[in-house]
Structure formats: C-alpha cells, structure tokens
One Martini backbone bead per residue (centre of mass of N, CA, C, O) as a GRO file, in nm:
protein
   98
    1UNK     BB    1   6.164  11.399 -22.988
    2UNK     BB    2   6.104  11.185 -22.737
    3UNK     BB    3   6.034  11.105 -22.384
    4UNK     BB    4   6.234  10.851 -22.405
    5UNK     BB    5   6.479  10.975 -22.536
    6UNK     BB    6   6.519  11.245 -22.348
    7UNK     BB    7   6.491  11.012 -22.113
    8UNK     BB    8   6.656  10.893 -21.820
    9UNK     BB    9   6.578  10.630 -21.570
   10UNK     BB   10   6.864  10.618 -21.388
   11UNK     BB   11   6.741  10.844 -21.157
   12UNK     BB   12   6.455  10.762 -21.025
   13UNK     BB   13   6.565  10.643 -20.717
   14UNK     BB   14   6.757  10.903 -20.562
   15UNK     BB   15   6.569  10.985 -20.299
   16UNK     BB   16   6.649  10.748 -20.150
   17UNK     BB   17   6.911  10.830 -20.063
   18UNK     BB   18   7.074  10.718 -19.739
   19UNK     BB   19   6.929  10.752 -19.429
   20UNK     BB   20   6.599  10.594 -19.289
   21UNK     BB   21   6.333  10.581 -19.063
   22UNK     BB   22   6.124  10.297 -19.019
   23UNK     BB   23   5.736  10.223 -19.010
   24UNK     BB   24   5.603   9.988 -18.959
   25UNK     BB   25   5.354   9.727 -19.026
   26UNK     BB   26   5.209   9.418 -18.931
   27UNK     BB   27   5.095   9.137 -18.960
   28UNK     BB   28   5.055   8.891 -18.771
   29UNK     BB   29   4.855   8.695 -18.920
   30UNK     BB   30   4.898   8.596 -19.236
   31UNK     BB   31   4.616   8.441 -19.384
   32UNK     BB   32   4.383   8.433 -19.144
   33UNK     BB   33   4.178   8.690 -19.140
   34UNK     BB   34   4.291   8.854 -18.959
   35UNK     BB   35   4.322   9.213 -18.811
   36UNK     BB   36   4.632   9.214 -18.668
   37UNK     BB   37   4.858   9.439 -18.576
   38UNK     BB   38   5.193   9.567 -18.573
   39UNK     BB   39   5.468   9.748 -18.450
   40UNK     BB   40   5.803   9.855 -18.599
   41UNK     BB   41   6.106   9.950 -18.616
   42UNK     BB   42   6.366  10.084 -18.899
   43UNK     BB   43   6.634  10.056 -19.117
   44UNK     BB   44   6.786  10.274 -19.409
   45UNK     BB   45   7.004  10.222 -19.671
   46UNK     BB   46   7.088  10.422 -19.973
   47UNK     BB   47   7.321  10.365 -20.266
   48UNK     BB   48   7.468  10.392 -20.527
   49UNK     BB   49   7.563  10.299 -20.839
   50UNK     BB   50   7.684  10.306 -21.146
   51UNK     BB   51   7.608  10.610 -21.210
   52UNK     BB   52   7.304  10.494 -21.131
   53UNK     BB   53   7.220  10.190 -21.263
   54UNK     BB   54   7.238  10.137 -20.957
   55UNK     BB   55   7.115  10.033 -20.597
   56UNK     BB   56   7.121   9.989 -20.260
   57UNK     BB   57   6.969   9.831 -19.995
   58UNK     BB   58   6.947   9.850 -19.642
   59UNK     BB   59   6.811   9.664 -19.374
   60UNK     BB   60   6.688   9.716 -19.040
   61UNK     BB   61   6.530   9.528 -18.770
   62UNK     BB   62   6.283   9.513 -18.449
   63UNK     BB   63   6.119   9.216 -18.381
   64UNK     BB   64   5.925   9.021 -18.199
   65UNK     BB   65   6.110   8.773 -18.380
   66UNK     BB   66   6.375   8.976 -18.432
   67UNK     BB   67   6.623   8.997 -18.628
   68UNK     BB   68   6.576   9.198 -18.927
   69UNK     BB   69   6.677   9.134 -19.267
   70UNK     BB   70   6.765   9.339 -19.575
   71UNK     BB   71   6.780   9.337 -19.973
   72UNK     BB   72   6.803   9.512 -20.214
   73UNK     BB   73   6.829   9.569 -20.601
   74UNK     BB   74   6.893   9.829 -20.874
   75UNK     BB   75   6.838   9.779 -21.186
   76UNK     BB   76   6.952   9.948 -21.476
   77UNK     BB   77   6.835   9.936 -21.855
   78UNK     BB   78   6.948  10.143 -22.136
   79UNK     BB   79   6.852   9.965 -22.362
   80UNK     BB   80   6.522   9.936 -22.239
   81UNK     BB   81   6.408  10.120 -22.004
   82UNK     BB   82   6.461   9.995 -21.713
   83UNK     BB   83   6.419   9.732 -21.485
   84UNK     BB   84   6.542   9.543 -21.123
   85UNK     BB   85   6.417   9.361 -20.878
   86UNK     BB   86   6.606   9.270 -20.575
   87UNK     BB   87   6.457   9.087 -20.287
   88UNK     BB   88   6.598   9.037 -19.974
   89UNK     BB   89   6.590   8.805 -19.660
   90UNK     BB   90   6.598   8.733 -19.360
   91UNK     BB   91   6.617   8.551 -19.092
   92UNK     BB   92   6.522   8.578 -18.791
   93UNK     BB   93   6.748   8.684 -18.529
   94UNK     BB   94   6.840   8.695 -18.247
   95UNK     BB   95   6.883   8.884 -17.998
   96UNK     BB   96   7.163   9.089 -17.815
   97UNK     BB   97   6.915   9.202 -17.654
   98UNK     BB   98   6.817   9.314 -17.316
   0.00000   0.00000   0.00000
C-alpha cells in the first residue's frame, strides 16, 4: 500500500477549527513600490462541514477603510486526493462604531 492511498487527506487543514485572533500587516499603497505597512485586528471562525471533506472560514476586520469581511471554502475531493480553495471579500463597509 502506498502513502496516497493509505492517507486520507480530508482532514488536513482541521487544526484551522474554532474561533482565531488574527493580526493582520498590510501594505498602504500596494504595487507603488512604497513600503508604508499598516497593522489592524480581525478574527476568524472556521468549522468543518461535510464530515471533514470541505470546511468554512469567515473573517471579519476593521481597518482604516472600515469594515473588511471574508468568506473562505475548502473543499476536498477524495476521488482525486486534491482539493479547491475559494475566497472572496466583501468591500470594506463603513463602520458603525464611533
């Protein structure tokens, strides 16, 4: 039996599970060739679906363009031991703190 096919590797990306603290770094002006860095918070919530074989991540930020939202999807496909990352963002909202 060979490493591929006695290894499953839908649960590979389970250590992301629960709830995260994230500090972001990013740059102000990106493709200016500046490299003026900014720093803000945000978290992430990520939970299995599907018995392990896709999982969810969602992100929430504020940063000084306001509110940053992100939605993450990982799905993983056992006839081909593969998998597929999709993410997207939303546009930064206004924020509605003060």
């Amino acid at each position: 039996m060979s490493i591929r096919e006695s290894r499953d590797g839908a649960h590979d990306f389970d250590f992301l599970h629960g709830r995260w603290r994230v500090h972001n770094k990013r740059l102000r002006r990106p493709l200016s060739g500046l490299a003026e860095w900014y720093t803000f918070e945000g978290a992430t919530e990520e939970r299995s679906l599907w018995n392990g074989q896709a999982n969810i991540e969602e992100y929430v930020a504020e940063q000084p363009a306001g509110l940053l939202r992100g939605l993450a999807l990982r799905l993983y496909n056992p006839g081909r031991a593969n998998g597929a990352f999709i993410g997207r963002t939303a546009a930064p909202a206004r924020s509605t703190r003060r």
